[in-house]
C-alpha positions in Angstrom: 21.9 33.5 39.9 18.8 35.5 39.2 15.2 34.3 38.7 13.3 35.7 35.8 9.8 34.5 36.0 7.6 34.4 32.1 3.9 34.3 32.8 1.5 34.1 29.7 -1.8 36.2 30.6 -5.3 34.0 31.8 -7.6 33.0 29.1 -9.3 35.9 27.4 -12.6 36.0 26.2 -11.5 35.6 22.9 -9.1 32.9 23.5 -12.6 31.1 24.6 -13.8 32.1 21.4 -10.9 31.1 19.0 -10.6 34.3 18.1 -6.9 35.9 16.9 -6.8 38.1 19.2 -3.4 39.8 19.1 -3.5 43.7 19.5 -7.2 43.3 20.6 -7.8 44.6 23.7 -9.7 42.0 25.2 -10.5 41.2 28.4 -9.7 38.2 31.2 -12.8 36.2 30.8 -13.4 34.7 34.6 -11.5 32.0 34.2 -8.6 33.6 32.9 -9.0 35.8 36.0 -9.0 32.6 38.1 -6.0 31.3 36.7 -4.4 34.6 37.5 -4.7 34.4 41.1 -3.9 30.5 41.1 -0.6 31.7 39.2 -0.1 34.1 42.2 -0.5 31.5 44.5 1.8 29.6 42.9 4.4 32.0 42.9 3.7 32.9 46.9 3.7 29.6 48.1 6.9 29.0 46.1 8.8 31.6 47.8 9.1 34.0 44.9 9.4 37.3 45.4 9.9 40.2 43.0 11.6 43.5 42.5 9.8 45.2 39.4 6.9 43.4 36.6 7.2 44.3 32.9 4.2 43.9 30.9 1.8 44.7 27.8 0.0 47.5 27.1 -3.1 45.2 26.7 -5.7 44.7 29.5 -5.3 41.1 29.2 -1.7 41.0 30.5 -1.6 44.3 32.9 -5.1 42.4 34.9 -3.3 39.1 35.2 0.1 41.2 36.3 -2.4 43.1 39.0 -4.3 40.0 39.6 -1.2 38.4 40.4 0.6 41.0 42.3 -2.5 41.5 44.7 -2.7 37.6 45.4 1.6 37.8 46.5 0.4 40.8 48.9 3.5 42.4 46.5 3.8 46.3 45.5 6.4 46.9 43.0 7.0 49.5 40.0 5.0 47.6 37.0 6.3 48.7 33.2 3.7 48.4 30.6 4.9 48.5 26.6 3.7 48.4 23.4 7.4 46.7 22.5 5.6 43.3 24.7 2.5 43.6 22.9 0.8 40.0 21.1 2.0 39.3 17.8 -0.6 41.5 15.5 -2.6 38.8 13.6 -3.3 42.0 10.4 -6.9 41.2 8.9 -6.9 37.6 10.6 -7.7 39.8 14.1 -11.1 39.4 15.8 -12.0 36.1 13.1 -13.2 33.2 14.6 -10.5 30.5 12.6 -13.2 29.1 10.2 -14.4 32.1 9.5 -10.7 33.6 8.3 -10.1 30.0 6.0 -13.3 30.6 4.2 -12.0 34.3 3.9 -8.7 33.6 3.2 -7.7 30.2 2.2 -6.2 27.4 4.4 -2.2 28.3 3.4 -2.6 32.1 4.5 -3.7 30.9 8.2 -2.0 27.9 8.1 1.5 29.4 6.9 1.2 32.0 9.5 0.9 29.7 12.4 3.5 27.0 11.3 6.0 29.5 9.2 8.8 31.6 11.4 8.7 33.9 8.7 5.2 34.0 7.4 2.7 37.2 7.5 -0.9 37.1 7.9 -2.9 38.9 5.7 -2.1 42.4 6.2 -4.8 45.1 7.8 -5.5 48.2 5.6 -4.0 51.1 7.0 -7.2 53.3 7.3 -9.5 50.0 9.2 -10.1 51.1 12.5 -8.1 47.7 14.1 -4.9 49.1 12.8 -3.6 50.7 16.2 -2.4 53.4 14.5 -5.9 54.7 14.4 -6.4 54.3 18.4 -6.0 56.9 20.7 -3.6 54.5 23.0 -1.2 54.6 20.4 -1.6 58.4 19.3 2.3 59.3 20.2 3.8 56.2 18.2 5.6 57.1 14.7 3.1 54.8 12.5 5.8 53.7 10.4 6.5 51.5 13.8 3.0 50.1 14.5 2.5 46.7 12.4 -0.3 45.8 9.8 0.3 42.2 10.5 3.6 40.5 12.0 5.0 37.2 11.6 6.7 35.4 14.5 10.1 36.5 12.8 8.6 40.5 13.4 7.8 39.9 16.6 11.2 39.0 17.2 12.4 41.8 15.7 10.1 44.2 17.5 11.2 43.1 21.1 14.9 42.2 21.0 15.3 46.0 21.4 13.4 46.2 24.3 14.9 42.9 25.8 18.5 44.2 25.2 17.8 47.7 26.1 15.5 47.3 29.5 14.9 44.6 30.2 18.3 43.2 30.7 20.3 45.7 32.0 17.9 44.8 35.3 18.3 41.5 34.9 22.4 42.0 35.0 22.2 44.0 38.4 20.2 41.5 39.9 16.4 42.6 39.7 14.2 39.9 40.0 11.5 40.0 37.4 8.2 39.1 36.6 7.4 39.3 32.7 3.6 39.4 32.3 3.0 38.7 28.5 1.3 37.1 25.6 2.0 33.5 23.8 4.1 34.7 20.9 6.0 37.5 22.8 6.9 34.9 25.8 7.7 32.4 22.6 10.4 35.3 21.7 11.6 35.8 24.9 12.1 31.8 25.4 14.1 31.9 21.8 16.5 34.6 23.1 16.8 33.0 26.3 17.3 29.3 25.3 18.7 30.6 21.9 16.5 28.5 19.7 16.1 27.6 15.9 13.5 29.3 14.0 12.0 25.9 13.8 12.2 25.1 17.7 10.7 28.8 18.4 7.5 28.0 16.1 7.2 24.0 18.4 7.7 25.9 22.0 4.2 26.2 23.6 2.9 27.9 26.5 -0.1 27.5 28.9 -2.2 30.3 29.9 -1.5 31.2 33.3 1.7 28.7 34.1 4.7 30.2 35.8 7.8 29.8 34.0 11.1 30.3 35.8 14.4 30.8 34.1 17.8 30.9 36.2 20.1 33.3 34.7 23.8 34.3 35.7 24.8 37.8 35.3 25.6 37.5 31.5 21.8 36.0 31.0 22.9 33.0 30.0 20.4 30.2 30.9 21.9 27.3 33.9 17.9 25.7 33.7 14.5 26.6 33.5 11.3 25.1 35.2 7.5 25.5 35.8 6.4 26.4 39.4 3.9 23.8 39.5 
């Protein structure tokens, strides 16, 4: 059996706010950067160790992966992608939730967040929070980078990566440490656990809380836990 280990970043300053957030590139407010290292001490004092961490391209995720990292006293390659990016939340990102209904309507936000398959108002191509735009996603075909996902996007987005990279370590062994966001970790639970698009949109995930799966060599789940 192999351990895979799904971590959801610390609180960000905009998950303080209630702010969608998604391709943002917020930081770690301090406690999210507390609940980083208490994840890491988790993990130690559990006895996990790691052989390579995959995460986001976002500073959110790649501090809490460092953060954690440094606490374990662990140096190992760490993979950052745009594939394990947030779910991009279109216009919706940087509104305070109030502030999009009044915008927006209560069904548009609403639909979104309880809806596998439901968008959020798209961005315009030309506003500078569409990625394409930003110099960190300069070598990206723009036909790839999202406007606004729904959950069943997301999906769609980082099954490649999971069945491409991520797995094929997995299958010899490696011991990983996935470093993510609430909706891409949601995605990776749904693969994993092989849920219903109405299971995938119940699942929830704490900031900062250590979940381990137990895979055999075909990734196919015997249990999962929380470290704590």
């Amino acid at each position: 059996m192999t351990k895979l280990v799904l971590l959801r970043h610390g609180q960000s300053i905009w998950n303080r706010e209630k702010r969608f957030t998604g391709w943002s590139d917020i930081p770690l407010s301090p406690e999210g950067e507390r609940e980083a290292q208490q994840a890491g001490y988790l993990l130690q004092r559990a006895g996990f160790t790691f052989d390579m961490c995959f995460t986001s391209t976002l500073q959110r995720a790649k501090s809490t992966a460092r953060i954690v990292l440094s606490t374990m006293q662990l140096d190992i390659p760490v993979y950052d992608s745009w594939h394990l990016n947030e779910r991009h939340y279109g216009a919706l990102e940087g509104m305070e939730r109030w502030a999009a209904i009044k915008k927006f309507g209560v069904w548009p936000i609403l639909g979104c967040q309880i809806k596998f398959d439901a968008t959020p108002p798209y961005l315009n191509p030309q506003d500078p929070r569409f990625p394409g735009n930003q110099p960190g996603y300069a070598g990206i075909d723009k036909s790839e980078i999202p406007l606004g996902e729904s959950l069943q996007h997301t999906l769609t987005r980082i099954q490649p990566y999971w069945e491409e990279t991520i797995r094929p370590e997995i299958q010899q062994g490696k011991r990983l440490l996935i470093v993510s966001h609430r909706n891409t970790l949601r995605v990776f639970t749904t693969l994993l656990d092989q849920l219903s698009s109405v299971n995938i949109m119940r699942s929830r995930l704490a900031t900062a809380r250590p979940l381990v799966y137990e895979l055999d060599q075909q990734c196919k789940t015997a249990r999962h836990y929380y470290v704590d």
